[in-house]
N, C-alpha and C positions, 0 to 999 in steps of 0.2 A: 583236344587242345584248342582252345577260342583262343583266335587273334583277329585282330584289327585291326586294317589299310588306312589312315586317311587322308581321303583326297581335300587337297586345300590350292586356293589362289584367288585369283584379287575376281572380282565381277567381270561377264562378260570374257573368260578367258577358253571358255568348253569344258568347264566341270561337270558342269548337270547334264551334258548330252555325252560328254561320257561317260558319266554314271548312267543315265538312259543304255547306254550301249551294253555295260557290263548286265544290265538289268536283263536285257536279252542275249544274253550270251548263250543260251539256250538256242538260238537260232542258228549258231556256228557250226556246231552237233548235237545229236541227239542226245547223249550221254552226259552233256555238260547242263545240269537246270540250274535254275535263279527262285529262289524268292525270296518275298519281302515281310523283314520282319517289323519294321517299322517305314515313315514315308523315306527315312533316307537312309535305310541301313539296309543292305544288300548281301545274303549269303551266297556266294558264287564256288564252283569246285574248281580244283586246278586242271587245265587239259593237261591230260596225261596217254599217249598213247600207248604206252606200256601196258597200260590197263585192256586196252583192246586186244594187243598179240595175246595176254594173260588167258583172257576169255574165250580167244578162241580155240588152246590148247586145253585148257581144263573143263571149259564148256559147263560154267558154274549156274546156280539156279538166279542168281543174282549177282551184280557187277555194281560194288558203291566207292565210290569215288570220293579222296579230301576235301575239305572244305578250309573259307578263308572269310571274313568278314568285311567286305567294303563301308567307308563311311561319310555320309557327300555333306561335308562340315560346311556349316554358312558361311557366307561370300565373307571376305576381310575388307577394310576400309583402314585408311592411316588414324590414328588414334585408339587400336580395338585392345590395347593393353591399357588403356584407361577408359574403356568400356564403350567407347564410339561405335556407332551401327550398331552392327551382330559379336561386335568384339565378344564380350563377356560368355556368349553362348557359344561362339567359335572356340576360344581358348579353352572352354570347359571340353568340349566335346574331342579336341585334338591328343589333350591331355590323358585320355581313355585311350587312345588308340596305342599301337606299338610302332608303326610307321609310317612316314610320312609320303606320298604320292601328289607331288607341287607341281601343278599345273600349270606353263608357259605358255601366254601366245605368243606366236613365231609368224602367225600370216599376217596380210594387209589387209583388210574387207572395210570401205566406205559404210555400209550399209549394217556392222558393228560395231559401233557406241564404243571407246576404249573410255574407259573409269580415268584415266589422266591425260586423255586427249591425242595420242598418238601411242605407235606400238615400239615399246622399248621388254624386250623380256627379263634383260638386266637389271634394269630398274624394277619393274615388278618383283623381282625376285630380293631385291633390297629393301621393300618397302614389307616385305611379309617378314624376312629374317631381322628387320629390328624391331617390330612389332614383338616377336615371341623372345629373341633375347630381351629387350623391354622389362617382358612380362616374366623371365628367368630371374630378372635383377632384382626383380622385386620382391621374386620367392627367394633368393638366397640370401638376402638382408634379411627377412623373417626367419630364416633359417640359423643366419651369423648372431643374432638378437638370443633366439633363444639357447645357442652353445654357449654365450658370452656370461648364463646364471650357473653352469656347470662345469666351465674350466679348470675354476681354483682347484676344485676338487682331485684334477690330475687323472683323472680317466682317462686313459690310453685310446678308447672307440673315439668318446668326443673333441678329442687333440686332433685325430686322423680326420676326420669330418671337420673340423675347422681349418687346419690346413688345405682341403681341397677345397671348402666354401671359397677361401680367399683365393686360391688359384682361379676357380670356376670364375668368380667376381674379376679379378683382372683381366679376365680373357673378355667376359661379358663387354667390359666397359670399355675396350678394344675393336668393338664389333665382333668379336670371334665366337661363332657359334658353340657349345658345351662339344660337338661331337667331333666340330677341329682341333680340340686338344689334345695334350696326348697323355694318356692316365695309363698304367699298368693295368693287369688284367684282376688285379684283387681291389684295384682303385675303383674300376669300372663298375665292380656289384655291390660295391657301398654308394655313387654315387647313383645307380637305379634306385636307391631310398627315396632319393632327394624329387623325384620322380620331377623333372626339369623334360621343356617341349624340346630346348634346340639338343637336348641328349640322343632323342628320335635317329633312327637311322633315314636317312631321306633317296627318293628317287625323282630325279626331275623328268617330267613328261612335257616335251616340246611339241604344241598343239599346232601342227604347218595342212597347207592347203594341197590339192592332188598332185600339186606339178611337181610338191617338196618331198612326195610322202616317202619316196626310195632313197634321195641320197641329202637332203634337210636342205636348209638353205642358210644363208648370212644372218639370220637370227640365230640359228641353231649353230651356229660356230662360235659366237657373243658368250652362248651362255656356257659352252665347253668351258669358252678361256677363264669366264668369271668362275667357274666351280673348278677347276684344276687343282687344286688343294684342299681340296674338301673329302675326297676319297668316296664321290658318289657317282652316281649311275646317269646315262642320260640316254632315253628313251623317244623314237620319233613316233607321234602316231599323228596320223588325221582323222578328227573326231568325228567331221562331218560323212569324212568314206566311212566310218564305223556305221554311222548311222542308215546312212543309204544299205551297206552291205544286209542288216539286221531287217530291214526292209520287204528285200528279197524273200518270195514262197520257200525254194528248193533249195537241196545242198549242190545242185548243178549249175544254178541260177547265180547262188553266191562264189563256186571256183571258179565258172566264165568273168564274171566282175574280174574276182580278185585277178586272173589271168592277164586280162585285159590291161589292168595295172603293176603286172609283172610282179606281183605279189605271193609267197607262199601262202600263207594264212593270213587271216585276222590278226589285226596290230595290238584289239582286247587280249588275245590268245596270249600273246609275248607281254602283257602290263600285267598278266596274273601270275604267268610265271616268275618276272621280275620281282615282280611285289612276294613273292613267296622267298624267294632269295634272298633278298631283300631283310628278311626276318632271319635269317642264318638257319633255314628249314631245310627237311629232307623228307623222303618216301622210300618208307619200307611196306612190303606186302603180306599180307598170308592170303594162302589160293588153296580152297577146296572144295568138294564139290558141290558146299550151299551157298560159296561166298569166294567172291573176288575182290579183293578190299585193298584201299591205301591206307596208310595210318601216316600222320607227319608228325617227327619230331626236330629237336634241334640236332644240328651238326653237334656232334662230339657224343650223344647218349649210350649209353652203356647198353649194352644188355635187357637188365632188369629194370632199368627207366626207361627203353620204348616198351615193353610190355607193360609197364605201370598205364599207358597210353590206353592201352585194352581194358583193363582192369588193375585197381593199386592190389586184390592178390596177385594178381600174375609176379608184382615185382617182390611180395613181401613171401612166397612162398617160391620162389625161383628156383629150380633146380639145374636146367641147362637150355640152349637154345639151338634147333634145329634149323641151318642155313644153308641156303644155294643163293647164290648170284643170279641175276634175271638172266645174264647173256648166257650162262651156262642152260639154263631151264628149258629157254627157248631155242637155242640151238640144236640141245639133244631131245627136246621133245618131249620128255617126261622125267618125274622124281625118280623111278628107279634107275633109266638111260643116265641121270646123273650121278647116281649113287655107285653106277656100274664101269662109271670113269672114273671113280675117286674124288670125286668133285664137292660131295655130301657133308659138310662141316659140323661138329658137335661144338658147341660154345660155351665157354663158363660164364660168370660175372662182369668178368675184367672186359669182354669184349666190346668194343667199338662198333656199333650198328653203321654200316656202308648204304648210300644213297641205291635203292632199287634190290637192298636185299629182300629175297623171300623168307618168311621167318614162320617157326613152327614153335611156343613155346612147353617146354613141360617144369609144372611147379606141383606143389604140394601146400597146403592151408592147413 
């Protein structure tokens, strides 16, 4: 399953040195690589320590880990919905991705340039969202245009798609982003057609300096109040601690840091995980003794659609699915310890795959 983060915000906000930072995310642990498939497209794996306790009970010939796609989309400038700057390559390139990662500054530094002359993260964050509604407007008027040659006709699809064009468009024209409205759940995967940016689900990342980096500061409150209706996330990091941390030789080098700043982990660690949440993702496993593996799919898949994940037989010969719970696995220590408690599930079709299940599938082709 290919998805796609991307990171976006105005110049000069710590995008590219946070993409530098995911770039070495490798340096966090050993188990987590980076590379690069193009200069600004980043395959990074989700930390999962699950995957460690996994390994060390089954003691597998190999341990591989999910994957996510980062994308360091070029800077925006006010005009990029009518093609100013890197507009045109920005909007193409966001419009590929599935979520959006918008990057705020929150700090003061003389010694960085802000693109509008002082640091407002509110305003930034205004000047990129009518930027891509702009550019929403402009696709559903192309959109409204060509429903408007197939109405007469009384098509029930193209009536439904027109009534939500014109919804979409009121909202637009209101400043309301596509993903502020509120559409039903059968509304919502007709308008993923319409393949609209502000539809994106979004994560705000507030970019603060070391003193902010535990509990934020008066920027990072600004931009709470201005998203409070938006139903999105807001995430602290300091890009620069990212970057010094990544720095560092050792893994003992990097916990005294991070210690030192009263920090668990790396602030990348919690932007991958978000960013995979973010996507409405999950991890389920199979563990044996060639392979220790995650597989991500979406929250709510069946059965037969995460094994499709493995392979499309697994889901078109499906015959049942063998399940244990990770807490159970690891707690009793082994698949029969779990079978010997009752704990061993047989699954049909119908079933709902739970985040961290372990999964064993048997089909027929």
């Amino acid at each position: 399953m290919s998805l796609k983060c991307g990171i976006v915000g105005l110049p000069n906000v710590g995008k590219s040195t946070l993409f530098n930072c995911l770039s070495n995310a490798k340096a966090q642990a050993a188990n987590f690589p980076f590379c690069t498939i193009e200069p600004n497209i980043g395959t990074i794996t989700i930390p999962d320590p699950r995957l460690e306790k996994l390994e060390s009970i089954v003691l597998p010939q190999r341990v591989v880990p999910t994957t996510m796609e980062i994308v360091d989309i070029a800077g925006l400038v006010k005009g990029a919905s009518k093609g100013e700057g890197l507009g045109n390559q920005f909007l193409a390139n966001i419009r590929e991705t599935d979520a959006i990662i918008h990057v705020l500054r929150c700090f003061d530094d003389g010694n960085i340039i802000h693109v509008d002359g002082s640091v407002n993260p509110v305003r930034d964050k205004e000047i990129i969202d009518i930027e891509l509604q702009l550019k929403d407007l402009e696709s559903i008027d192309k959109k409204l245009s060509s429903l408007a040659r197939v109405l007469k006709s009384g098509d029930k699809d193209s009536l439904k798609e027109n009534e939500l064009s014109l919804k979409i468009k009121e909202g637009l024209e209101k400043g309301i982003s596509v993903r502020g409205l509120d559409f039903s759940k059968d509304e919502i995967e007709i308008i993923k057609k319409f393949q609209l940016i502000t539809s994106k689900p979004v994560l705000y990342l507030c970019n603060v300096d070391e003193a902010s980096v535990k509990k934020g500061n008066q920027y990072v409150e600004q931009v709470k109040v201005a998203i409070a209706n938006e139903n999105a996330e807001v995430l602290v990091i300091g890009a620069k601690i990212e970057a010094d941390i990544t720095e560092l030789e050792t893994y003992d080098e990097r916990q005294m840091f991070l210690d030192e700043l009263g920090l668990e982990e790396p602030g990348v660690n919690r932007l991958i995980r978000s960013a995979y949440s973010l996507l409405n993702l999950q991890t389920y496993f199979t563990a044996g003794v060639k392979e220790v593996r995650a597989w991500t799919i979406y929250k709510g898949m069946t059965a037969p659609q995460a094994a499709s994940v493995i392979h499309t037989d697994f889901e078109k010969g499906f015959i049942r699915a063998e399940v244990m719970k990770y807490a159970d696995f690891t707690t009793l220590g082994s698949e029969n310890a779990v079978k010997e408690a009752g704990k061993f599930k047989v699954e049909g079709k119908e079933y709902i795959v739970e985040d961290g299940d372990i999964m064993h599938f048997r089909f027929n082709v």
